[in-house]
C-alpha positions in Angstrom: 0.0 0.0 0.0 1.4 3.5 -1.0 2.1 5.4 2.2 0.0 8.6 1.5 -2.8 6.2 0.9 -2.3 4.1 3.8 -3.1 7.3 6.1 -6.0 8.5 3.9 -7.5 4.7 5.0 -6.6 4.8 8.4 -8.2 8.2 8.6 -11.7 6.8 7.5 -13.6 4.4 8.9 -15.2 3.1 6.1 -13.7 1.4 2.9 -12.5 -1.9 1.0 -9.7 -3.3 -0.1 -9.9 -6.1 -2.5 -7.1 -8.4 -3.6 -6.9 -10.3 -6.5 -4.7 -13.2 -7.6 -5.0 -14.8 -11.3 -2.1 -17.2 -11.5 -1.8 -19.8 -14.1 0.2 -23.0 -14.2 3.5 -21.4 -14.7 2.9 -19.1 -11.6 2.7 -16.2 -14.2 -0.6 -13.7 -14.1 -1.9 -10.9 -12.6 -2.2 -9.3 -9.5 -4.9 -6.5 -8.6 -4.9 -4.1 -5.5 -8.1 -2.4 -5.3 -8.4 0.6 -2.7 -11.9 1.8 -2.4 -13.3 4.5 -0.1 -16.3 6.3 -1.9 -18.0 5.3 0.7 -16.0 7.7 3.2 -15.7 10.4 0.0 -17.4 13.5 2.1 -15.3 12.7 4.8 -12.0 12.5 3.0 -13.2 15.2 1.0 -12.9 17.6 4.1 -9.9 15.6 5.1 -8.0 16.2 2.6 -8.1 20.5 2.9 -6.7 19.9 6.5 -2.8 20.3 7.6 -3.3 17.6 10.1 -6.3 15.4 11.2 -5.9 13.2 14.7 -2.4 14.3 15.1 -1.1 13.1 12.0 -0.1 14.9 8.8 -2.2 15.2 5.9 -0.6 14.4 2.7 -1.8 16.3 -0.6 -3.8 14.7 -3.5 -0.6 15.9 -5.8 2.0 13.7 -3.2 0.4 10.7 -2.8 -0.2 11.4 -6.3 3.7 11.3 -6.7 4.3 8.4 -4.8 2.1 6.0 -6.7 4.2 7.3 -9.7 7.2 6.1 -7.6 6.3 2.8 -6.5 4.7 1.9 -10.3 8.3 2.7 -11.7 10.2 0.9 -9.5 7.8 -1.9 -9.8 8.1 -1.9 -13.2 12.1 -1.9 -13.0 11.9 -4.9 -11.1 12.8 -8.1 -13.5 10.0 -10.7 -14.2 7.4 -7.9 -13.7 5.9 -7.5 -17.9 3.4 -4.9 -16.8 2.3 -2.2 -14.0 -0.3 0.7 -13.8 -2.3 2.2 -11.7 -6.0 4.0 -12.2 -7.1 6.9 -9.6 -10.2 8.6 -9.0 -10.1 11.4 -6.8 -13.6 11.8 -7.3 -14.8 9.0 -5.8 -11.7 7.8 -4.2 -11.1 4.4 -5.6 -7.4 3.5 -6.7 -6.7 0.1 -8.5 -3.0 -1.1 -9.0 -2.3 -3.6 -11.5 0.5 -5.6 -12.0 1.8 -8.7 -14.7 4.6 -11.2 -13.2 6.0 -13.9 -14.8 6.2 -15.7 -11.7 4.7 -15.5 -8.0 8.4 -14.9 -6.8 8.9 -11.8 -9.3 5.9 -10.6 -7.7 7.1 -10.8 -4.3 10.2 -9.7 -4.8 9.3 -6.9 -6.6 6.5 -5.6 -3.8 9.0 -6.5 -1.1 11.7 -4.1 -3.2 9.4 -1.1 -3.8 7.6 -1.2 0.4 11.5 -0.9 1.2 12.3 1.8 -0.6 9.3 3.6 -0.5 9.2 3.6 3.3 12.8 3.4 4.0 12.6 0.1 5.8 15.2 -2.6 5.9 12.2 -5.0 7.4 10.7 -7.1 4.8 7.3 -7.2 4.3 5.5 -9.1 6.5 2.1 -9.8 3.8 3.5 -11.9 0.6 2.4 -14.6 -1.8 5.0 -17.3 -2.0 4.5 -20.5 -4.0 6.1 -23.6 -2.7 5.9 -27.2 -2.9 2.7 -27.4 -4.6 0.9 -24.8 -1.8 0.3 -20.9 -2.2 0.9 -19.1 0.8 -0.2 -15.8 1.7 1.5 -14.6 5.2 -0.4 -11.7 6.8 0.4 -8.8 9.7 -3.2 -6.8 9.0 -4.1 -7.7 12.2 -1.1 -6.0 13.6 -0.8 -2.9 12.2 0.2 0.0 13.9 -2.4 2.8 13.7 -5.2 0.5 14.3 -4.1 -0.2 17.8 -4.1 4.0 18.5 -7.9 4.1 17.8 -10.2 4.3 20.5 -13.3 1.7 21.0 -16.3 3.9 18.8 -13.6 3.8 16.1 -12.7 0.4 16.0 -16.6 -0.5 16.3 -16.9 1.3 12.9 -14.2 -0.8 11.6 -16.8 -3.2 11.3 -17.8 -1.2 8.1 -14.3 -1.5 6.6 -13.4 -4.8 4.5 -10.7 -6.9 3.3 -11.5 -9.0 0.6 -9.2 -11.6 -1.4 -9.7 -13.4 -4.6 -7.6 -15.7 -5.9 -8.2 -17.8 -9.1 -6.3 -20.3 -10.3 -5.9 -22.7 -13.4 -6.2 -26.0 -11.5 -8.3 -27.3 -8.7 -7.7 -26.3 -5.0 -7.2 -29.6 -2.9 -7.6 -27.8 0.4 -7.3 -24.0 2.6 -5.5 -23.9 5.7 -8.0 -20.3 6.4 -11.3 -22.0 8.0 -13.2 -18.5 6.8 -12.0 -19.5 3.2 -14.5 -20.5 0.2 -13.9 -22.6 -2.4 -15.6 -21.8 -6.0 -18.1 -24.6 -7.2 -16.0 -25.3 -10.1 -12.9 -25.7 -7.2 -10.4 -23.2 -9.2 -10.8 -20.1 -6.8 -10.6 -19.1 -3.4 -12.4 -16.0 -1.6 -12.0 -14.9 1.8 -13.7 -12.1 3.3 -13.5 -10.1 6.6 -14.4 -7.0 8.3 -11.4 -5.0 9.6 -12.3 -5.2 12.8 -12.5 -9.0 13.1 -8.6 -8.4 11.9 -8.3 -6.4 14.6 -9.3 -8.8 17.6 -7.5 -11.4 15.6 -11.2 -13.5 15.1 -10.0 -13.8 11.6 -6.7 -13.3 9.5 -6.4 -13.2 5.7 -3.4 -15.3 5.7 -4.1 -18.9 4.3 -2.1 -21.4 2.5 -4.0 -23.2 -0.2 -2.5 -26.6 -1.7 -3.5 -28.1 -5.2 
């Protein structure tokens, strides 16, 4: 998640974030990253004309603007990434991030590259998709993150509005899921898991799963 966006979220109580995963056989395909707070647009909207809003620093529409410039060029520098853009609308507040891979560990490593940079961290990130042995794995920290542990009980009850939702579809059938909160399509080639970000919160649910074929 781009920085300047990841405050814009954490400053609204009510939004989505959907993940997609399309991976065929080879472990090439795409990977989507859909922000969407339209629901929180009036909010955001007087957000946004603010210095600072709950003691933290409001970034402008033209920086966060600049850094998903930033982190689409380095992700496109990274090797086995074949394609990465990004669509914004400030209108309505929905931001989609796509990217190409030719392979599950290009796409890792090439997230992985652009959060350290981006954010100045030596520390890996702690939510990837890494293929092994037959199994996808997706490792998550969403239930630790930082800011959401500063709110206060009304605004972690609104949380409850705010959700997380992966998809991940695949070219073979899905043998099992690790995630109990995980479905499985009729047809057995795709996997969606669903929660509120306030069950993240508690730690009732996680988003992290490993799914074996």
């Amino acid at each position: 998640m781009i920085l300047g966006l990841t405050i814009l979220f954490s400053l609204s109580s009510c939004f989505e974030i959907i993940e997609e995963l399309d991976l065929k056989k080879d472990h090439s395909g795409d990977f989507t990253y859909t922000l969407n707070m339209s629901a929180s647009r009036l909010e955001l909207n007087t957000i946004l004309k603010l210095d600072s809003f709950k003691g933290r620093a409001i970034p402008s529409a033209k920086d966060i603007t600049a850094d998903m410039d930033k982190a689409i060029l380095l992700i496109r520098q990274s090797s086995g990434i074949n394609k990465a853009v990004y669509t914004k609308n400030w209108e309505d507040y929905i931001f989609e991030f796509k990217i190409g891979f030719d392979s599950l560990a290009a796409l890792d490593r090439a997230l992985n590259q652009t959060y350290q940079k981006l954010s100045k961290s030596k520390e890996p990130l702690k939510d990837r998709l890494l293929m092994a042995n037959g199994r996808l794995k997706r490792t998550s920290r969403l239930n630790r993150l930082s800011w959401l542990k500063k709110l206060n009980s009304k605004e972690i009850q609104d949380l409850s509005k705010a959700n997380y939702t992966c998809v991940y579809r695949f070219q073979e059938k899905i043998k099992s899921q690790s995630n109990t909160h995980a479905n499985t399509s009729k047809n057995g080639m795709a996997s969606l898991l669903k929660s509120d970000i306030k069950s993240l919160l508690k730690q009732q649910k996680t988003v992290a799963n490993t799914i074996k074929f």
